[in-house]
C-alpha positions in Angstrom: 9.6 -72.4 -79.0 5.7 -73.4 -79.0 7.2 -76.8 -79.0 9.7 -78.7 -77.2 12.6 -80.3 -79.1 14.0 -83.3 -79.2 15.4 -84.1 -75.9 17.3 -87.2 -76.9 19.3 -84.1 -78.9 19.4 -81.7 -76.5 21.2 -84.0 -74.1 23.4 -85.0 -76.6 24.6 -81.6 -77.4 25.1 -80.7 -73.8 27.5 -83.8 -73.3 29.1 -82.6 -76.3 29.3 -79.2 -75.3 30.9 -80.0 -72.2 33.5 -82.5 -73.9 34.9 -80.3 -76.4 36.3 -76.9 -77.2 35.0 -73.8 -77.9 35.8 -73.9 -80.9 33.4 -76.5 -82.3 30.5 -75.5 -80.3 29.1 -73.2 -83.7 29.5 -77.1 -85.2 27.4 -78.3 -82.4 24.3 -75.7 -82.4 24.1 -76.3 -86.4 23.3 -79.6 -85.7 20.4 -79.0 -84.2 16.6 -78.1 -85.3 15.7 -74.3 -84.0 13.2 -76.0 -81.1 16.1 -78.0 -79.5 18.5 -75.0 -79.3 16.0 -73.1 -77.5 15.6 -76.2 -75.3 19.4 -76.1 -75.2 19.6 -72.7 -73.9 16.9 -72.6 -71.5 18.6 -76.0 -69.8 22.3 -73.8 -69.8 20.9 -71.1 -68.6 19.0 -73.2 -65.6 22.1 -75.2 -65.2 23.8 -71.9 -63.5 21.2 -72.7 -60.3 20.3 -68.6 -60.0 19.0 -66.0 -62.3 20.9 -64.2 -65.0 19.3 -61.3 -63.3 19.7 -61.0 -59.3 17.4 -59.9 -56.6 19.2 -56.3 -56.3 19.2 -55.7 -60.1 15.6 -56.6 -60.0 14.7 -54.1 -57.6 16.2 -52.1 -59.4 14.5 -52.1 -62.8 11.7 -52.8 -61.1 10.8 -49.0 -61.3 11.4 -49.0 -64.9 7.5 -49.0 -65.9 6.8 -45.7 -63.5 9.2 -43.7 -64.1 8.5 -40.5 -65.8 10.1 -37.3 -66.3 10.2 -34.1 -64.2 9.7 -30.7 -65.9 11.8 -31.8 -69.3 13.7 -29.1 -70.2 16.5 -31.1 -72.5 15.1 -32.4 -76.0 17.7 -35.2 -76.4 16.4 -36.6 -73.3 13.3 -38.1 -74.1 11.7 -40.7 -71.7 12.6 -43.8 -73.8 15.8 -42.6 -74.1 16.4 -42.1 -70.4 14.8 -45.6 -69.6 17.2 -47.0 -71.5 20.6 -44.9 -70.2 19.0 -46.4 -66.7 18.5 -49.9 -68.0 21.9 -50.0 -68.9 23.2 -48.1 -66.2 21.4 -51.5 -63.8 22.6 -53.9 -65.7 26.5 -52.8 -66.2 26.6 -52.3 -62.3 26.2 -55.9 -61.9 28.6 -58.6 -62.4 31.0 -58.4 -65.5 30.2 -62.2 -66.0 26.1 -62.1 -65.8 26.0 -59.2 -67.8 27.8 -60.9 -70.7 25.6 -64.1 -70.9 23.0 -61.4 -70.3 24.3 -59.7 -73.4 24.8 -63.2 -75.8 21.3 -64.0 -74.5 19.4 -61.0 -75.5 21.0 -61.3 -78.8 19.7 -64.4 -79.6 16.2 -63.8 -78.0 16.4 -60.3 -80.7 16.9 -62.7 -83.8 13.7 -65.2 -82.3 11.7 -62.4 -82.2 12.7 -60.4 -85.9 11.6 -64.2 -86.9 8.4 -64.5 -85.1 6.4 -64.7 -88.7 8.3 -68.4 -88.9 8.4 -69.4 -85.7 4.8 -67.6 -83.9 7.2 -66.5 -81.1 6.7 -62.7 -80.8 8.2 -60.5 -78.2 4.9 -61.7 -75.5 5.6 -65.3 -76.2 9.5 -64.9 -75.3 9.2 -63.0 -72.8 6.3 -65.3 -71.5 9.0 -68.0 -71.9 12.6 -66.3 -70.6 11.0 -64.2 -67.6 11.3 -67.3 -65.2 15.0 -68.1 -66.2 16.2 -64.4 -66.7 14.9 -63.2 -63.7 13.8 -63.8 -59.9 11.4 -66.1 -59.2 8.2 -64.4 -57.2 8.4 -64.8 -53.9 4.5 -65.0 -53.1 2.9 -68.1 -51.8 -0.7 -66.7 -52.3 -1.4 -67.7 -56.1 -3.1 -64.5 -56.4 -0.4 -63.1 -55.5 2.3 -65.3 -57.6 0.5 -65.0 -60.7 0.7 -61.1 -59.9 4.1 -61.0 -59.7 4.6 -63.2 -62.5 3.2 -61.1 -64.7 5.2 -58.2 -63.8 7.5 -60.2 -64.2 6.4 -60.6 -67.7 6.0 -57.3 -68.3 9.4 -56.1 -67.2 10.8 -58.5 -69.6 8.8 -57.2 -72.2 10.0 -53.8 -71.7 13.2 -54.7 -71.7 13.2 -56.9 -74.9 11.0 -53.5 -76.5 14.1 -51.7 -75.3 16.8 -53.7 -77.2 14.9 -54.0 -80.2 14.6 -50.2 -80.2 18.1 -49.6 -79.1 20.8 -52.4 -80.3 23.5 -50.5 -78.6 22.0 -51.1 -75.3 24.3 -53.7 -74.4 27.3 -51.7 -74.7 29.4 -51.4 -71.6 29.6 -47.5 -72.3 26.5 -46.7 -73.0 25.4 -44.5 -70.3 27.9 -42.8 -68.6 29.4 -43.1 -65.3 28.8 -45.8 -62.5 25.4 -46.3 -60.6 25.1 -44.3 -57.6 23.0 -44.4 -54.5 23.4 -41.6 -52.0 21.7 -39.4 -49.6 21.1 -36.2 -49.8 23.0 -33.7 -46.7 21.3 -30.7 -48.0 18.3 -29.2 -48.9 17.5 -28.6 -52.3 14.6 -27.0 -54.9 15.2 -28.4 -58.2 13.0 -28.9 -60.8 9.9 -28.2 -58.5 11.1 -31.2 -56.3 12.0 -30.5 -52.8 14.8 -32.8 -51.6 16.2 -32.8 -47.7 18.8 -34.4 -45.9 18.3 -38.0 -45.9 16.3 -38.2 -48.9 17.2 -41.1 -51.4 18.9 -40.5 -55.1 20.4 -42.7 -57.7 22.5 -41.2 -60.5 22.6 -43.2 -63.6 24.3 -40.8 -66.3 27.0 -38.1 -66.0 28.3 -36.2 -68.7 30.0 -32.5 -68.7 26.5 -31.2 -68.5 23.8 -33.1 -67.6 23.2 -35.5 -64.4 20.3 -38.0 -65.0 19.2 -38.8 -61.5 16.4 -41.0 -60.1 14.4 -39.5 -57.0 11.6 -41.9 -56.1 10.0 -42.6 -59.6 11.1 -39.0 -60.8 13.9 -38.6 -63.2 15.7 -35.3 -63.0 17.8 -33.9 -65.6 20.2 -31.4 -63.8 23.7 -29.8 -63.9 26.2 -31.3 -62.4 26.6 -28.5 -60.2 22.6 -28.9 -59.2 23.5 -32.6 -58.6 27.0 -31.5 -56.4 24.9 -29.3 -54.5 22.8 -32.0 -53.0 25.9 -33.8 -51.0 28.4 -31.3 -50.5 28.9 -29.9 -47.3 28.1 -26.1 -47.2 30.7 -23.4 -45.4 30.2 -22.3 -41.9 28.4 -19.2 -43.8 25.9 -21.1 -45.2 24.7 -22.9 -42.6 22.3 -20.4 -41.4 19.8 -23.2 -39.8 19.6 -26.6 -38.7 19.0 -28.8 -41.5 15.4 -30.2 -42.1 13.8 -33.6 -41.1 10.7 -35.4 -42.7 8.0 -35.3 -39.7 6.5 -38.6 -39.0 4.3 -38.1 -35.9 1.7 -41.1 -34.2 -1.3 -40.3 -32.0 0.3 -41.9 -29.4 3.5 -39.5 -29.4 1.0 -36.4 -29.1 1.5 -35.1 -25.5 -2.2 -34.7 -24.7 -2.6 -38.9 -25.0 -2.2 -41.5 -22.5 
């Protein structure tokens, strides 16, 4: 991919591509040198006018590099292992279609990369190369400030390629469990150290019968399900001793004694 192919082919093949069935497409991409179907797929994939990743899924993963884990108490829930429940948890939320080319494209980036000693394009280089295509262009108009979010940019996609090398299965539709959730709290809540009021913002990425894997800022929480219910039921008449909590948030020019 250090080189461009031959565009005279790659044009060809997309006329082709568009002029015939399904069917002979596999015909079509044999006929072609390794540089122009990477040529061919970057053009496809810029020919859909918008990211294969959206603005919201971006946010999204976005936290992906800070998360970290609060007091782990569950061995098969390792750090790596909940990154990549939530990465798939994001990316199955979104839009049946994106997340299938997202899915075909990934696989073909894995098998450029487990060749990288034949064609010098290691995990940096592709994700150096996909990152524009796959997801959101910065919005910064500042260089400084574009080439910063480029390379987080970069780096996200790196993390997410390390992911799917790791993990194959990380594509699968069922992989985490459950839909993605954002709520807010109604009640107040210790768990795990972490205090959590009313109004405070969660996202639940895996349920199963006994664990909830929940997101609180950039603090994953491995709870109970009844920990996790506890948070947005409503209590009974007998247990609402007090009026619920707020986050103070006080100026100087609020204070009484100012003018």
């Amino acid at each position: 991919f250090r080189e461009c192919g031959n565009y005279s082919n790659t044009q060809a093949a997309l006329t082709t591509l568009r002029n015939s069935s399904v069917e002979k497409h596999t015909e079509i991409y044999q006929q072609l040198a390794h540089n122009d179907v990477a040529d061919l797929l970057k053009a496809l994939i810029s020919f859909l006018g918008k990211p294969l990743i959206d603005d919201r899924t971006f946010k999204l993963l976005s936290v992906l590099p800070h998360l970290r884990i609060v007091n782990p108490q569950v061995k098969e829930f390792e750090l790596a292992h909940l990154q990549r429940l939530y990465i798939n948890s994001v990316l199955t939320s979104s839009h049946k279609e994106a997340f299938a080319l997202l899915a075909a494209t990934f696989s073909f980036l894995r098998k450029v990369i487990k060749h990288k000693a034949e064609n010098c394009m290691g995990l940096s280089n592709v994700a150096t190369v996909f990152a524009p295509l796959i997801l959101p262009a910065p919005s910064a108009t500042n260089i400084s400030n574009f080439m910063k979010e480029s390379q987080s940019c970069i780096s996200l996609m790196e993390d997410l390629l390390h992911h799917f090398l790791v993990e194959p299965e990380l594509f699968l539709p069922r992989f985490s469990v459950g839909k993605l959730k954002t709520f807010s709290a109604i009640n107040k809540e210790d768990i795990l150290g972490e205090c959590i009021i009313p109004g405070d913002t969660l996202t639940i990425f895996h349920r199963d019968l006994d664990y909830c894997c929940v997101v609180f800022q950039t603090k994953i929480l491995v709870v109970s399900p009844t920990q996790f219910d506890s948070l947005y039921q409503k209590p009974s008449r007998k247990e609402q001793t007090c009026k619920a909590p707020h986050r103070l948030s006080l100026t100087l020019s609020s204070l009484p004694f100012t003018n």
